[in-house]
C-alpha positions in Angstrom: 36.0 9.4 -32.5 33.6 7.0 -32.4 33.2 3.4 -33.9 30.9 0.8 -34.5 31.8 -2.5 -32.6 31.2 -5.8 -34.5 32.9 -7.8 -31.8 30.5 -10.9 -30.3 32.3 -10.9 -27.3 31.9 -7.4 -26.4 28.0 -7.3 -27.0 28.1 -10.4 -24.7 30.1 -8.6 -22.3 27.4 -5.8 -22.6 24.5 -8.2 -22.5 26.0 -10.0 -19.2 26.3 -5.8 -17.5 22.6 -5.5 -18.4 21.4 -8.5 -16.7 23.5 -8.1 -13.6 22.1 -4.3 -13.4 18.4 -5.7 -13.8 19.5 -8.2 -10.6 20.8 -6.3 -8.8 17.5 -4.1 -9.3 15.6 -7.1 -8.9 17.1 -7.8 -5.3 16.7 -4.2 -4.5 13.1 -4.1 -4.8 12.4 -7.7 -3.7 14.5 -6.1 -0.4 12.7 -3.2 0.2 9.5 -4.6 -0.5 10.0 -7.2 2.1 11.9 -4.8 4.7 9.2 -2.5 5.0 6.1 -5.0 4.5 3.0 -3.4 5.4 2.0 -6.7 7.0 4.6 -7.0 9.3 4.0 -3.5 10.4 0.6 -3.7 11.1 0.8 -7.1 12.9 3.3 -5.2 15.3 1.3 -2.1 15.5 -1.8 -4.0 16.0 0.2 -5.8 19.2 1.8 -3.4 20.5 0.1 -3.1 23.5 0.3 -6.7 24.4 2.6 -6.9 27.4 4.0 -9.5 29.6 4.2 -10.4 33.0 7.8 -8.3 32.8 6.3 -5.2 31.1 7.9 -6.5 27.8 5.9 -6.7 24.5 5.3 -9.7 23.6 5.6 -9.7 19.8 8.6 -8.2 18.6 10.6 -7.8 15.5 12.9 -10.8 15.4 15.6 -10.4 12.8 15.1 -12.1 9.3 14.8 -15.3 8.0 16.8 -17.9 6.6 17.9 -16.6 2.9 15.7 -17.5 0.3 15.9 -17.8 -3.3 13.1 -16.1 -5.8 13.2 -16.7 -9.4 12.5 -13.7 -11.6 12.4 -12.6 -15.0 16.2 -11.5 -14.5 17.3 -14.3 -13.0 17.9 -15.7 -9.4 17.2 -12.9 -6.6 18.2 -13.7 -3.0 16.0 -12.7 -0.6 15.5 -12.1 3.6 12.2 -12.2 5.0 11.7 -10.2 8.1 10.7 -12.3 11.5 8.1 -11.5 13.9 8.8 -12.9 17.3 5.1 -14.3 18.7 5.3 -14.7 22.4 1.8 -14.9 23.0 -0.3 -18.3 24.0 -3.6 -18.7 22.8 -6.2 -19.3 25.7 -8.6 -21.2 24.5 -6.1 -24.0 22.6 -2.5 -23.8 24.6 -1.0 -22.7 21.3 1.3 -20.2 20.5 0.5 -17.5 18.3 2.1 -17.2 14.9 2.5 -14.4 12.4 2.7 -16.0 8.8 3.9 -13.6 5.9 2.0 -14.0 2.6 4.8 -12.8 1.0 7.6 -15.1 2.5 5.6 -18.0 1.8 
């Protein structure tokens, strides 16, 4: 049988379920988005031919970032930014080449 629930404390509890479900949707997305960024893949794919003295590539996939937090509508939504690591030395300048995400920024 069914009843009607006039206790504050359970819509709260209801409320609080909701928000956690839109986090943890939140994080999901924010994840994915950043896993598979098309930047990061075409940086690498552009590169890949770019070898060492060794034979090894020189720009590589180097784990993720340091966690980060982004604010969204659902609250607070952690967050790891995939690394690129940038071996190569610009000619011209002596500097090292660096990949910099627009969306880790």
């Amino acid at each position: 049988m069914l009843s009607v629930v006039n206790d504050e404390t359970a819509r709260a509890d209801r409320r609080s379920m909701l928000d956690e479900i839109r986090r943890e949707g939140g994080r999901t997305m924010l994840a994915a988005a950043l896993e598979a960024e098309v930047e990061v893949d075409a940086y690498l794919a552009g590169l890949a031919g770019e070898h060492g003295e060794g034979g090894q590539r020189l720009v590589t996939r180097d784990g993720h970032a340091r966690p980060r937090s982004v604010q969204t509508v659902a609250g607070a939504v952690g967050i790891l930014a995939p690394r690129v690591n940038d071996r190569r030395v610009e000619k011209e300048t002596a500097k090292k080449a660096e990949f910099k995400s627009s969306v880790a920024k």
